[in-house]
C-alpha positions, -999 to +999 in steps of 0.1 A: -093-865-354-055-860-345-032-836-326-011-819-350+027-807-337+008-772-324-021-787-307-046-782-328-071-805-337-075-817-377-088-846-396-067-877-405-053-872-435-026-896-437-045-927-425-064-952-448-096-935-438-082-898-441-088-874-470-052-883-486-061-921-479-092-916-499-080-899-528-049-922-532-077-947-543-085-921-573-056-922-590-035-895-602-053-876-628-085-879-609-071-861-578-057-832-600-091-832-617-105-828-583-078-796-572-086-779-603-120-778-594-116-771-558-089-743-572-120-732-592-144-729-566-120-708-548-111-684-573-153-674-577-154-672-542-127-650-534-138-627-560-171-628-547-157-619-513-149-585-533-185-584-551-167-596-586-184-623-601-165-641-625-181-669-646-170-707-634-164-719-668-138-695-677-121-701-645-121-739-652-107-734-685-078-712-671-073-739-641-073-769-664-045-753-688-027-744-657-025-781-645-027-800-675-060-814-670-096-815-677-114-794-706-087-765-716-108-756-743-130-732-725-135-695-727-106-675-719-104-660-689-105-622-682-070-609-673-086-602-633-090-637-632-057-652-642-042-624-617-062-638-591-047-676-601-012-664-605-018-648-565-036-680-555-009-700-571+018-677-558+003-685-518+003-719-520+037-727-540+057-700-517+034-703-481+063-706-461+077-674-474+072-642-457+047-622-466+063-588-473+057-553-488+070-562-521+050-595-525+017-575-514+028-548-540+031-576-566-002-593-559-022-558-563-004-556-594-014-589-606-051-580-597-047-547-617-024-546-644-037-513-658-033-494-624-075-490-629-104-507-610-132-503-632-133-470-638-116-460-609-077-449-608-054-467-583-018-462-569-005-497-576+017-510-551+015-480-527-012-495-507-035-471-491-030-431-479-055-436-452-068-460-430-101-475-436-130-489-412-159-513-412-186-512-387-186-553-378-210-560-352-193-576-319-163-561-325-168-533-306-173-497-321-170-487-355-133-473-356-122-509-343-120-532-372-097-517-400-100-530-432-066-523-449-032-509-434-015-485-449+021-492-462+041-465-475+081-463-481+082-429-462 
């Protein structure tokens, strides 16, 4: 483990025994074999964070003509799934940019082209009206732990 700039305590990733130092032994095309999949695995669990379940081969598919790599000729992936890619793709290529009300208003749309969720009409890019709660058990009562923030022009 090493220090990082901040403090904070991480793995070696630069160092012959690191992650990176391990994968530079791989070789090029193996390593972007090996994002795609990781890429994959994170698309089925963030949907699943939601209670979507999206079927790993069609996510691979999408991920592997994305990149270039692997087996592109997999199912095609439902349009909720390559918004979720072009939002996951999106975070990582931009992360230093700020995070504002029009990027937020540009993911939602990417997750729902149609301004539906399921059967269920949204605003698109207005965010929500009201505030919304969990009940999440140590952190204190019910109305302490919102789950979304409204953001309105107005």
């Amino acid at each position: 483990m090493t220090l990082s700039a901040s403090g904070r305590a991480g793995p070696r990733t630069q160092e012959p025994g690191g992650i990176e130092g391990k994968l530079t032994g791989l070789g090029f095309e193996r390593r972007l074999e090996l994002a795609a999949e990781a890429w994959s695995q994170d698309a089925v669990a963030t949907a699943a964070i939601e209670g979507e379940r999206i079927a790993l081969t069609a996510v691979r598919s999408s991920v592997a003509r994305r990149l270039g790599v692997g087996n592109q000729d997999g199912p095609e992936a439902p349009r909720s799934v390559e918004g979720l890619l072009d939002i996951m793709d999106d975070a990582v290529r931009q992360r230093e940019a700020p995070l504002t009300h029009e990027r937020l208003c540009a993911w939602q749309a990417a997750l729902f082209p149609t301004g539906y969720s399921g059967m269920t009409r949204i605003l698109v890019g207005g965010g929500r009206s009201t505030r919304y709660y969990l009940n999440t058990p140590g952190w204190g009562p019910a109305d302490t732990a919102p789950t979304g923030i409204p953001f309105h022009d107005g």
